[in-house]
py3Dmol code that shows the C-alpha trace and the ligand (Angstrom):
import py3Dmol

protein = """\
ATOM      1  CA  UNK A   1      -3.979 -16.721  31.771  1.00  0.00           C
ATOM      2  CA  UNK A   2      -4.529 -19.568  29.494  1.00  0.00           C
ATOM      3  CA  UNK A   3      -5.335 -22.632  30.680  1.00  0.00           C
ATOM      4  CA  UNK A   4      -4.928 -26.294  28.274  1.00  0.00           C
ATOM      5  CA  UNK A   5      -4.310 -29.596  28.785  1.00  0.00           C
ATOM      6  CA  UNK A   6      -3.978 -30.260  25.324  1.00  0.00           C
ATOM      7  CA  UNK A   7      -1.942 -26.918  24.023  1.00  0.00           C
ATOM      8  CA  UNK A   8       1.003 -25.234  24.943  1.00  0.00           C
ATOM      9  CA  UNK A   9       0.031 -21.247  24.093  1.00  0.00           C
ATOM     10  CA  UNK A  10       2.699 -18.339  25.023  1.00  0.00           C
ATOM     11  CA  UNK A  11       2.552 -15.148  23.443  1.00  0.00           C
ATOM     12  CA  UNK A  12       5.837 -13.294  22.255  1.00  0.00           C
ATOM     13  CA  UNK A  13       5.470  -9.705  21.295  1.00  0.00           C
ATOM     14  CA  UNK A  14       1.948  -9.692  20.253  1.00  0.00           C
ATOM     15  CA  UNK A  15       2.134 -13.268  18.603  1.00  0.00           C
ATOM     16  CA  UNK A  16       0.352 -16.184  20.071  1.00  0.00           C
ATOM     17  CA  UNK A  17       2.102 -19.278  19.590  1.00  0.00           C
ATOM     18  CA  UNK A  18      -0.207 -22.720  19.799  1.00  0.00           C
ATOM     19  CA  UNK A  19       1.164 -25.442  19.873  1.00  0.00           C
ATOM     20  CA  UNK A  20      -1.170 -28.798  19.803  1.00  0.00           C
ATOM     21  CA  UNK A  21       0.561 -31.044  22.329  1.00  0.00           C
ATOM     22  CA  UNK A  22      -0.070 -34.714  22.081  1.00  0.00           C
ATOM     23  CA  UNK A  23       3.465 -35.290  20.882  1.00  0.00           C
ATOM     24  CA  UNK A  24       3.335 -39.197  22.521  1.00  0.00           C
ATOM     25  CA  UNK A  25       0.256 -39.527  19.796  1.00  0.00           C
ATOM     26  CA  UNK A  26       2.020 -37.493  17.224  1.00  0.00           C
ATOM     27  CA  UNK A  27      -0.352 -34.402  17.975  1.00  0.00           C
ATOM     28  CA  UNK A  28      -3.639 -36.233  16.911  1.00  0.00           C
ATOM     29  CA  UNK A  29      -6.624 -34.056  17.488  1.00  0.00           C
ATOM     30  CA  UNK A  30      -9.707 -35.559  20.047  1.00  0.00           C
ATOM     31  CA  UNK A  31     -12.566 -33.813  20.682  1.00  0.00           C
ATOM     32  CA  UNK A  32     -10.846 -32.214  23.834  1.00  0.00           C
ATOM     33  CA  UNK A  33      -8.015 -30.548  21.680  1.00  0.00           C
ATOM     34  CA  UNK A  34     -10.513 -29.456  19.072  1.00  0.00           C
ATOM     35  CA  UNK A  35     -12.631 -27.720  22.126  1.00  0.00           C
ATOM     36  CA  UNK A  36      -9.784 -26.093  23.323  1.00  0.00           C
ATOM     37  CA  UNK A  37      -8.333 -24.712  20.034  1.00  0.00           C
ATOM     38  CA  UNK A  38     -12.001 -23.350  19.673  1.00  0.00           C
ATOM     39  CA  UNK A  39     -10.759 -21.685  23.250  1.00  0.00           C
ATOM     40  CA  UNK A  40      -7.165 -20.579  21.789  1.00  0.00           C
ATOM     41  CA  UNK A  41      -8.643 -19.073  18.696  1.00  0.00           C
ATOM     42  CA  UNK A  42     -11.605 -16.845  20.268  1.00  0.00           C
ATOM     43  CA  UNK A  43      -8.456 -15.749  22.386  1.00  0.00           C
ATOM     44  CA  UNK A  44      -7.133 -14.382  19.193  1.00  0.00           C
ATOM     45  CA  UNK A  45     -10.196 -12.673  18.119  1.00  0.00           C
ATOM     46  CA  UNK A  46     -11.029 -10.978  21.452  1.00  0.00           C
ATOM     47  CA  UNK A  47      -7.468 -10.025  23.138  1.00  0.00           C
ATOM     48  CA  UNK A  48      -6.521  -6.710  22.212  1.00  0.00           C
ATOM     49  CA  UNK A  49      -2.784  -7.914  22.824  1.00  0.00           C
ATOM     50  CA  UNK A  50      -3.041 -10.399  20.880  1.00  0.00           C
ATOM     51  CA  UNK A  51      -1.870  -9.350  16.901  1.00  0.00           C
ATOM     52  CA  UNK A  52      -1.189 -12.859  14.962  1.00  0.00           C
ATOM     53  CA  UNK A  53      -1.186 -16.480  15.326  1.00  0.00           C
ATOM     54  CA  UNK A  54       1.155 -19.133  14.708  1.00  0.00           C
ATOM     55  CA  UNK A  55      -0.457 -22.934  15.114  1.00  0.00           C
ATOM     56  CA  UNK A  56       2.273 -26.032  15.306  1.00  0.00           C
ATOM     57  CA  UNK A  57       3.056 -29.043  16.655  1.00  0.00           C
ATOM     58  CA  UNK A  58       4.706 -30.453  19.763  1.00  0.00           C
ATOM     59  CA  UNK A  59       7.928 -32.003  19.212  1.00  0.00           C
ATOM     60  CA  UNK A  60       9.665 -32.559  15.938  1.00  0.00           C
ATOM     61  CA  UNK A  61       7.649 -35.416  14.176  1.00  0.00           C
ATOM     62  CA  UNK A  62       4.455 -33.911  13.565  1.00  0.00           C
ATOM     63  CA  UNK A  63       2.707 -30.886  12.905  1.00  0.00           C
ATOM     64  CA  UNK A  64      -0.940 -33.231  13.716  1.00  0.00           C
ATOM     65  CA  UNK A  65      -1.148 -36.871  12.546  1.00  0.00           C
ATOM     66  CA  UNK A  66      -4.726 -36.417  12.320  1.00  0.00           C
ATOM     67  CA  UNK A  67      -7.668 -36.711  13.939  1.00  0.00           C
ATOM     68  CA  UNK A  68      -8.112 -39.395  16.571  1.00  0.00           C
ATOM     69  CA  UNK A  69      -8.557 -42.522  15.055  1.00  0.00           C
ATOM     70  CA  UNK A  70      -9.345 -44.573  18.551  1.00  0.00           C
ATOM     71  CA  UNK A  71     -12.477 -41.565  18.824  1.00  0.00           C
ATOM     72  CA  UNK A  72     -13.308 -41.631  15.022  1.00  0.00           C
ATOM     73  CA  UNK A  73     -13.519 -45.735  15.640  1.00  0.00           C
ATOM     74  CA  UNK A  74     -16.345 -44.636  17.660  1.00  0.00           C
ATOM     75  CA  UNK A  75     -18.637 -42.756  15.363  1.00  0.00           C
ATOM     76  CA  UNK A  76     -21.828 -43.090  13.918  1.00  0.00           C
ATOM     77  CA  UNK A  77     -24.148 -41.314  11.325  1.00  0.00           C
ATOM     78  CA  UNK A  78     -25.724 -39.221  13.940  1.00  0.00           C
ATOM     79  CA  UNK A  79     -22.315 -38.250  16.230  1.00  0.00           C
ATOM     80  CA  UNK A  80     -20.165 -38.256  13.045  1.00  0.00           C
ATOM     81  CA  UNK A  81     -22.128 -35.540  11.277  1.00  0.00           C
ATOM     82  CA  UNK A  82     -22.010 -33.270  14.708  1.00  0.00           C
ATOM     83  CA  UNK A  83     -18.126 -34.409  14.591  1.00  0.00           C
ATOM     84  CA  UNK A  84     -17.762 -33.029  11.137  1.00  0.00           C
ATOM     85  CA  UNK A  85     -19.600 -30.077  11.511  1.00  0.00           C
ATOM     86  CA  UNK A  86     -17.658 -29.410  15.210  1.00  0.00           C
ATOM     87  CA  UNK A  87     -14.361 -29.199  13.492  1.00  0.00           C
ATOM     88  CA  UNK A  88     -15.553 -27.350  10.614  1.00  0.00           C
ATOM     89  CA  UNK A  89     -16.885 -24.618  12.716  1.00  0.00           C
ATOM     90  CA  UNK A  90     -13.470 -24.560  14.768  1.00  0.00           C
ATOM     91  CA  UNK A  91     -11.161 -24.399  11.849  1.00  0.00           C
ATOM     92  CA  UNK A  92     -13.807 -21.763  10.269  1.00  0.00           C
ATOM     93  CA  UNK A  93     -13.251 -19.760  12.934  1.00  0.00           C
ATOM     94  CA  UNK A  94      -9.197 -20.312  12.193  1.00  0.00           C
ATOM     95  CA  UNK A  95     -10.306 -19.337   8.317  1.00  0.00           C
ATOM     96  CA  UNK A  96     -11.977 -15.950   9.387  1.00  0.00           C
ATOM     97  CA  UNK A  97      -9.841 -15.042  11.803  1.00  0.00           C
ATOM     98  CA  UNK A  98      -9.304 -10.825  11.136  1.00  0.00           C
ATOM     99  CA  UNK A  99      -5.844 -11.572  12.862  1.00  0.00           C
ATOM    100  CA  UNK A 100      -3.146 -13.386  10.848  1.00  0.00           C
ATOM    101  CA  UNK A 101      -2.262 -16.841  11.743  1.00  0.00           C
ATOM    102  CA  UNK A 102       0.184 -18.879   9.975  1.00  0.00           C
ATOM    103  CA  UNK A 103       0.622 -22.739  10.215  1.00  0.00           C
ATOM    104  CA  UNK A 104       4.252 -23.442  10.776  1.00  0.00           C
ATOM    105  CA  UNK A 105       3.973 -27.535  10.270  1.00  0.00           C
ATOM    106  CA  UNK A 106       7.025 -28.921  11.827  1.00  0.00           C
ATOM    107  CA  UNK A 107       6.152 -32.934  10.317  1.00  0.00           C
ATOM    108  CA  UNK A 108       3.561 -34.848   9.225  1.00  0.00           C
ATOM    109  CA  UNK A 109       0.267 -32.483   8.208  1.00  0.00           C
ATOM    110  CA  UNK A 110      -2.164 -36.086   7.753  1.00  0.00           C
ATOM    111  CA  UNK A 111      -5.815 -36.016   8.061  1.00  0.00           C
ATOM    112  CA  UNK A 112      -7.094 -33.636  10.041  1.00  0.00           C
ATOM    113  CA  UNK A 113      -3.684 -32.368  10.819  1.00  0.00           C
ATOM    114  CA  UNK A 114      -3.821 -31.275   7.013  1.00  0.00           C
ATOM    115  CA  UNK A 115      -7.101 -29.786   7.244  1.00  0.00           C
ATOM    116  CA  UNK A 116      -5.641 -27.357  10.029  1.00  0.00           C
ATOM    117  CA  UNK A 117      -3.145 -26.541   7.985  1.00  0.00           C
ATOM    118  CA  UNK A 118      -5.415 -25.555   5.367  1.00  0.00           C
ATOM    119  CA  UNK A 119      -7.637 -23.383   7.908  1.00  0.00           C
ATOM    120  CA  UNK A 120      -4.770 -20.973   8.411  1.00  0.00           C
ATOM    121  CA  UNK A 121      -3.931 -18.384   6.166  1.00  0.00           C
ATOM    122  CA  UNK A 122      -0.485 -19.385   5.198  1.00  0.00           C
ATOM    123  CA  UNK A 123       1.498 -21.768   5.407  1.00  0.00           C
ATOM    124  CA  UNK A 124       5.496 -22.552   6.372  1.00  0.00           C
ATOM    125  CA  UNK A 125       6.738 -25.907   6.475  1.00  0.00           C
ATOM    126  CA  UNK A 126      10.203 -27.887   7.306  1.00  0.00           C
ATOM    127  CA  UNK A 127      11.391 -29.262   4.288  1.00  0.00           C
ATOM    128  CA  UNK A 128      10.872 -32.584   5.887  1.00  0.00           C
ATOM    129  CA  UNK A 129       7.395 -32.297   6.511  1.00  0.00           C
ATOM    130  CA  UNK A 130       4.507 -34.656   4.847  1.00  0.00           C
ATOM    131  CA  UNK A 131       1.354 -33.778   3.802  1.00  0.00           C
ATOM    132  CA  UNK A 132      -1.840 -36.088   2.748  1.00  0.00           C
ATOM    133  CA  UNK A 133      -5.551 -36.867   3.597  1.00  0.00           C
ATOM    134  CA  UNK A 134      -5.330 -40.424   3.870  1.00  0.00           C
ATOM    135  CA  UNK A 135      -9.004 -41.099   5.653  1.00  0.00           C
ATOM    136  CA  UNK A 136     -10.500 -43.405   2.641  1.00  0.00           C
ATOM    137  CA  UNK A 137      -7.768 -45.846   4.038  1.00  0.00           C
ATOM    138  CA  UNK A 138     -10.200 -45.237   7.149  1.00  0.00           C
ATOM    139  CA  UNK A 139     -12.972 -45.745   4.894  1.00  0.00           C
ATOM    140  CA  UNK A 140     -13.536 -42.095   5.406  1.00  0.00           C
ATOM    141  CA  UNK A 141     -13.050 -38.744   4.119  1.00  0.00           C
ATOM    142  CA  UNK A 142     -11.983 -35.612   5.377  1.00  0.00           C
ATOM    143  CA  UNK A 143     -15.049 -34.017   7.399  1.00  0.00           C
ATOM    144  CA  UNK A 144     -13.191 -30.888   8.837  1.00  0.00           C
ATOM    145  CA  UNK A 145     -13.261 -28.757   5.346  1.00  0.00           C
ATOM    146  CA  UNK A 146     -10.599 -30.386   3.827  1.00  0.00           C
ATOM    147  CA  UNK A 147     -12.371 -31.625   0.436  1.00  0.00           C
ATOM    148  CA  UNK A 148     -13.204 -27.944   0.158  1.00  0.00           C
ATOM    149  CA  UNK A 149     -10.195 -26.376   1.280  1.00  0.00           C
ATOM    150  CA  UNK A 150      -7.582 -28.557  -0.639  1.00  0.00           C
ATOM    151  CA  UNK A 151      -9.586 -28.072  -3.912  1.00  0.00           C
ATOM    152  CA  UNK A 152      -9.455 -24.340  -3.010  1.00  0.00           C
ATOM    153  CA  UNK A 153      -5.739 -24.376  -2.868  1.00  0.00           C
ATOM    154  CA  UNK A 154      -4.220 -26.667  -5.288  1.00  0.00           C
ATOM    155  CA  UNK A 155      -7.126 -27.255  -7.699  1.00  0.00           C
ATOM    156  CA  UNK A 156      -9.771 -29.956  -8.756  1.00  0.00           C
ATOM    157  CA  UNK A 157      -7.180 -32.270 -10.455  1.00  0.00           C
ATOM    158  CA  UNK A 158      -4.726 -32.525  -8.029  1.00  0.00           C
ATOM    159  CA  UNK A 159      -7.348 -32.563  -4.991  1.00  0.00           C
ATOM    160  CA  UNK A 160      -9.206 -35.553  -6.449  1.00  0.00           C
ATOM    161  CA  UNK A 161      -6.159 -37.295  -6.500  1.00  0.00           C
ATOM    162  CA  UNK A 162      -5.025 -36.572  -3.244  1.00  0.00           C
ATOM    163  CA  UNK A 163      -8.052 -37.522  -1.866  1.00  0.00           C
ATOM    164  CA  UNK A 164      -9.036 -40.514  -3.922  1.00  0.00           C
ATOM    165  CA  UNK A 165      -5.277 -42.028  -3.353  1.00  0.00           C
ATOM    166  CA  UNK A 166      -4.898 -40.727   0.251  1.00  0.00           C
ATOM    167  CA  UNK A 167      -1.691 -40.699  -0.748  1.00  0.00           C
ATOM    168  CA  UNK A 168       1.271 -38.638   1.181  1.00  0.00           C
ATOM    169  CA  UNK A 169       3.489 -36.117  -0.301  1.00  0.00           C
ATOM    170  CA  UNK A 170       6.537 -34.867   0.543  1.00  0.00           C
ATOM    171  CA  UNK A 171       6.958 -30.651   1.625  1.00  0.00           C
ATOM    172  CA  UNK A 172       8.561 -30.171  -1.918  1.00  0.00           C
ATOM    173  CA  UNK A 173       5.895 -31.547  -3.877  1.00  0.00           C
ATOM    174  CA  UNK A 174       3.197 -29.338  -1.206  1.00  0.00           C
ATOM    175  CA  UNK A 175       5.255 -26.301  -2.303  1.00  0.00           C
ATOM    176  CA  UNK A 176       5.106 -27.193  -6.090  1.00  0.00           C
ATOM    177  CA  UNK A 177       1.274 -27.521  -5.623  1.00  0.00           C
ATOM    178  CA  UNK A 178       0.928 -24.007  -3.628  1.00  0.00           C
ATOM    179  CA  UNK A 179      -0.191 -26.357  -0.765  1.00  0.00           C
ATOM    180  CA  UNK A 180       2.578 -24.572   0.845  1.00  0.00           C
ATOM    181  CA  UNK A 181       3.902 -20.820   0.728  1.00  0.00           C
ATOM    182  CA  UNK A 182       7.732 -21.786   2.021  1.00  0.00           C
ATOM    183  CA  UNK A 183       9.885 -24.535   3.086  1.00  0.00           C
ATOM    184  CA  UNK A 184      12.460 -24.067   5.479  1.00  0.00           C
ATOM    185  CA  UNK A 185      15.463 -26.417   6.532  1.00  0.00           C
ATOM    186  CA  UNK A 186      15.203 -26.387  10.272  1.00  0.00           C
ATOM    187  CA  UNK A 187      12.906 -26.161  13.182  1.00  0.00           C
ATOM    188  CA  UNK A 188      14.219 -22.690  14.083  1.00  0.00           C
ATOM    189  CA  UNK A 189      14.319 -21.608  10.479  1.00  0.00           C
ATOM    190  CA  UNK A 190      10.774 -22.116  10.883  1.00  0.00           C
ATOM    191  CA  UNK A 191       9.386 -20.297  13.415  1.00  0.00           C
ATOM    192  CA  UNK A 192      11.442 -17.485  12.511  1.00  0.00           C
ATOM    193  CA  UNK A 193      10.528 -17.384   9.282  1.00  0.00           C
ATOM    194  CA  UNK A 194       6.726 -17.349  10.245  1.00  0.00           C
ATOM    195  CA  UNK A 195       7.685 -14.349  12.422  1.00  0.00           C
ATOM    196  CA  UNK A 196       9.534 -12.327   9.962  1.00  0.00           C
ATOM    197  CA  UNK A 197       6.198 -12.890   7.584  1.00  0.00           C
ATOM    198  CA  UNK A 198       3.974 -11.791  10.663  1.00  0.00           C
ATOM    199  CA  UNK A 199       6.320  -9.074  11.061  1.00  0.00           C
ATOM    200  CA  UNK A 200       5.365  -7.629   7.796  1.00  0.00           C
ATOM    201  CA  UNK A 201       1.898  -7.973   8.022  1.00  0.00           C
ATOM    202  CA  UNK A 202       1.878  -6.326  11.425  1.00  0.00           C
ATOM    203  CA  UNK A 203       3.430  -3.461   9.952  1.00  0.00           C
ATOM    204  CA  UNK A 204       0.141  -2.950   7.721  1.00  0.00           C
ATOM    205  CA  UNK A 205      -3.181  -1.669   8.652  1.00  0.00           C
ATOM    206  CA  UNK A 206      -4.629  -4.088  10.857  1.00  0.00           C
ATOM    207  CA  UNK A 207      -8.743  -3.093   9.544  1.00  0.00           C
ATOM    208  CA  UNK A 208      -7.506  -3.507   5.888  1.00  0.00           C
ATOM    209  CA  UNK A 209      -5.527  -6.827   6.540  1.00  0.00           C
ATOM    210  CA  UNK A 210      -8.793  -8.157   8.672  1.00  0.00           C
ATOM    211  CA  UNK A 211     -10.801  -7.219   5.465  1.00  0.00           C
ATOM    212  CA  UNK A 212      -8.626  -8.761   2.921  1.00  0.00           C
ATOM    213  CA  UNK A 213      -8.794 -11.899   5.082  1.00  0.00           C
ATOM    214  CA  UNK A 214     -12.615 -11.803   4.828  1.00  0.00           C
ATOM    215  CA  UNK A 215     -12.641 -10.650   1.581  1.00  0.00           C
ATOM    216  CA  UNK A 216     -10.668 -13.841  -0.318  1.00  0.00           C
ATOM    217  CA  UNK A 217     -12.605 -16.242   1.842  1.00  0.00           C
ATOM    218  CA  UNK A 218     -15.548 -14.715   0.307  1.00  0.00           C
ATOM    219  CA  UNK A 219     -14.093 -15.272  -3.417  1.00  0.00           C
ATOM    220  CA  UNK A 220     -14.633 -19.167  -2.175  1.00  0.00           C
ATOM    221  CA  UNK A 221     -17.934 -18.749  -0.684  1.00  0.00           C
ATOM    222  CA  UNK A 222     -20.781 -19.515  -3.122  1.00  0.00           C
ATOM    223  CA  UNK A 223     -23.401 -17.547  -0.872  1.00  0.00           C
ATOM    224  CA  UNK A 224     -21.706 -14.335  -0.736  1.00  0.00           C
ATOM    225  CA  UNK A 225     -21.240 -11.881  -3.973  1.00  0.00           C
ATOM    226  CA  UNK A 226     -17.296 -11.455  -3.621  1.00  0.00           C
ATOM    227  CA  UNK A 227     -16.930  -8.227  -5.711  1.00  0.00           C
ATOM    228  CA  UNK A 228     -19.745  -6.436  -3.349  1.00  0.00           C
ATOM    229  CA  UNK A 229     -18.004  -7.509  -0.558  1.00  0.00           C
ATOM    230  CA  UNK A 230     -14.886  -6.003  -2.015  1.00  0.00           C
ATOM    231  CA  UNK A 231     -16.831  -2.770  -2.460  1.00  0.00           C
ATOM    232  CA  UNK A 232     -18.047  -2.371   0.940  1.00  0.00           C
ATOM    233  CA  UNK A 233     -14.932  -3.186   2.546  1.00  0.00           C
ATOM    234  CA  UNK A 234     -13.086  -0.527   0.625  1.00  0.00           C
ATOM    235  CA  UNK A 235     -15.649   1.868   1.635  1.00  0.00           C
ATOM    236  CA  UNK A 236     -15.070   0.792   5.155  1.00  0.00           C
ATOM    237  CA  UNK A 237     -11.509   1.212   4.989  1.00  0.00           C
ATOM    238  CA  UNK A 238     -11.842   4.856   3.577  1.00  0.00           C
ATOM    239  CA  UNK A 239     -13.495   5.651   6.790  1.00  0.00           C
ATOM    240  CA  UNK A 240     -11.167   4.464   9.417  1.00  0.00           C
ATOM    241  CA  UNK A 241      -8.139   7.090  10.805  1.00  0.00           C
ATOM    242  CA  UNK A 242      -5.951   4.205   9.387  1.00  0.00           C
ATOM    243  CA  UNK A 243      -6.873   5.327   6.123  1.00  0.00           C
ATOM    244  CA  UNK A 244      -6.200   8.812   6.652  1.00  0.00           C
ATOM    245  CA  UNK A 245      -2.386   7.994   8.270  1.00  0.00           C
ATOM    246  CA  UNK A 246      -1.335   5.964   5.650  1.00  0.00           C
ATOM    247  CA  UNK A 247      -2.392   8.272   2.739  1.00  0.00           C
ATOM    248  CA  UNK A 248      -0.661  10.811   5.015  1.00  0.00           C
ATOM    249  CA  UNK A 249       2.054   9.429   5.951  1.00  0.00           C
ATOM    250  CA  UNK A 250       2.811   8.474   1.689  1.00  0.00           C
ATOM    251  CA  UNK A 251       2.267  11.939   0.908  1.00  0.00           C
ATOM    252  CA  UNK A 252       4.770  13.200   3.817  1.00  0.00           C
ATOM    253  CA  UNK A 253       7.040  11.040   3.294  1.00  0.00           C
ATOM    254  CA  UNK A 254       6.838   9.053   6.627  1.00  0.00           C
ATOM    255  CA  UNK A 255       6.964   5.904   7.909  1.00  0.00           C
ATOM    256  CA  UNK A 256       2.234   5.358   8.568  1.00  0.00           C
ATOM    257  CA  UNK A 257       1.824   4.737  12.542  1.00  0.00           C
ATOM    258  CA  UNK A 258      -1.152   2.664  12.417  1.00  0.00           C
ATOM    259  CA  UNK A 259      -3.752   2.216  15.557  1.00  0.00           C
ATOM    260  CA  UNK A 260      -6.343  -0.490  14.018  1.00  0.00           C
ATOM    261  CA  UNK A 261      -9.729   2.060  13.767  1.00  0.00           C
TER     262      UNK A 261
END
"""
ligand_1 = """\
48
COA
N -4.966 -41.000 15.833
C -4.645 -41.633 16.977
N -3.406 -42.044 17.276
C -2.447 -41.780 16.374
C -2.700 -41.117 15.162
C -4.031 -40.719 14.918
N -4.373 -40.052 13.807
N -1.548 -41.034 14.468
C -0.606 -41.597 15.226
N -1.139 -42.057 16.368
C -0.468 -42.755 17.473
C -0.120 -44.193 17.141
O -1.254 -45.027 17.329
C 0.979 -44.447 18.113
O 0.420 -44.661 19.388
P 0.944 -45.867 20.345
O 2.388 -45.526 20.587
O 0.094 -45.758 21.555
O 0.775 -47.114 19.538
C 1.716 -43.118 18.180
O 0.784 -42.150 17.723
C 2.945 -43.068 17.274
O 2.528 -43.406 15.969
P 3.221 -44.559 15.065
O 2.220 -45.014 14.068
O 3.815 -45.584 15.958
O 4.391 -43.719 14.381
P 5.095 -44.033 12.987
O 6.259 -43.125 12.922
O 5.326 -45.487 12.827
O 4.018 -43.611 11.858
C 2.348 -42.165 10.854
C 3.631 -42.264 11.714
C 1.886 -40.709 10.872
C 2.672 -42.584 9.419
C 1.260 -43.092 11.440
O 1.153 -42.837 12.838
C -0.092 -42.916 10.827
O -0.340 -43.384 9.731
N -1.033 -42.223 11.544
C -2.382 -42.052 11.110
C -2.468 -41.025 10.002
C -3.891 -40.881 9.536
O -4.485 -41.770 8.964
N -4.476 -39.693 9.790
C -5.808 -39.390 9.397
C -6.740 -39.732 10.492
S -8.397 -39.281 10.056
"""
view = py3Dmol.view(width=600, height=400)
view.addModel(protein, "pdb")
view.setStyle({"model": 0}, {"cartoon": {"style": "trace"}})
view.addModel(ligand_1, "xyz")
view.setStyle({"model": 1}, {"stick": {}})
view.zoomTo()
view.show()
């Protein structure tokens, strides 16, 4: 089994639940939690019993308030570029990920908490839930992809502002901007509404979904040509059995009983 000092993980009928637990420091991420949601999210990618992801927060205040300022008090050029890059390469990982994870964000998304967010492929929040990078009060900025990732999602415009202002913004406001894909009222409402998404993606062809993860991050990576990576996937998909049951399965009128190759 799974072994954290930092997360709480259980898995519930093919769905990994994560949950960052530093709730005394509102779930900000050190080093050590970073390292171990590295751990978590390779768990995802190799355990065949393992289907989706949720990521959230201990407790009821906060989703992650951040990184951790008494570590990032620390840094210097040399440590704080292998900081940045760390936690980019963690929450790339999240990004790529050919399994679905959802953020369900359960209170305040700052910092690096917001960057997390970002990393996952959708996003459900509690309608009391706050969102912001506010790391140039740090004299900072976001190092774990969220300049790139926020611009990705709600635009240049409101980005820059975000960023500039480090301002915070309420879960309404994150919906408005797309930050966000739904709000929900209560702590329960949210989990179960990250599970009744899941549970429609998990009814789809695993290969295809993996490949439609990969191919969108490529639209936002300027080293890859998105439409050939479009192309090959969609050869790649005509190839698998998948491909054959679903067509099949249209055509005879019958629910497709997918198997993933
Ligand atoms: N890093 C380290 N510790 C943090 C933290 C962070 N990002 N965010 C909160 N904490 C700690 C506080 O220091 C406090 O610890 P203490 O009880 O030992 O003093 C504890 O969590 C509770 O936080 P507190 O500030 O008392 O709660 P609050 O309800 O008054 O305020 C916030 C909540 C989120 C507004 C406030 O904690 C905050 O601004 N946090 C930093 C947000 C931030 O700048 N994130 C980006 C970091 S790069």
């Amino acid at each position: 089994m799974w072994k954290f000092e930092n997360l709480l993980a259980s898995i519930d009928d093919g769905v990994f639940t994560i949950s960052i637990n530093r709730e005394e420091k509102l779930n900000a991420l050190n080093v050590a939690t970073v390292d171990e949601l590295r751990r978590a999210i390779q768990n995802v990618y190799d355990s065949p019993t393992i289907k989706a992801a949720i990521i959230t927060g201990a407790g009821s205040k906060s989703f992650v308030a951040g990184a951790d300022i008494t570590e990032i008090a620390q840094l210097n050029e040399l440590n704080g570029r292998k900081f940045s890059e760390n936690g980019q390469e963690v929450f790339q990982l999240i990004e790529s990920c050919p399994k679905p994870v959802i953020a369900a964000i359960n209170g305040y998304a700052l910092g690096g908490g917001c960057e997390l967010a970002m990393a996952c492929h959708l996003r459900v929040a509690t309608s009391s839930a706050k969102f912001g990078q506010p790391e140039v009060n740090l004299g900072i900025l976001p190092g774990y992809g969220g300049t790139q990732r926020l611009s990705h999602l709600i635009g240049k415009s409101r980005a820059l502002e975000l960023l500039m202002t480090g301002d915070i913004i309420t879960a309404q406001k994150a919906l408005e901007f797309g930050l966000v894909n739904y709000l929900t009222e209560s702590p329960d409402d949210l989990m179960a509404k990250c599970k009744e998404i899941l549970g429609k993606i998990l009814s789809k062809a695993p290969l295809a979904v993996g490949m439609v993860v990969n191919c969108v991050n490529a639209a936002y990576d300027p080293e890859q040509r998105g439409y050939q990576t479009e192309a090959n996937s969609f050869a790649n998909c005509c190839k698998s059995n998948d491909f054959k049951e679903g067509t099949s399965a249209f055509l005879e009128k019958r629910t497709p009983n997918f198997q993933g190759e």
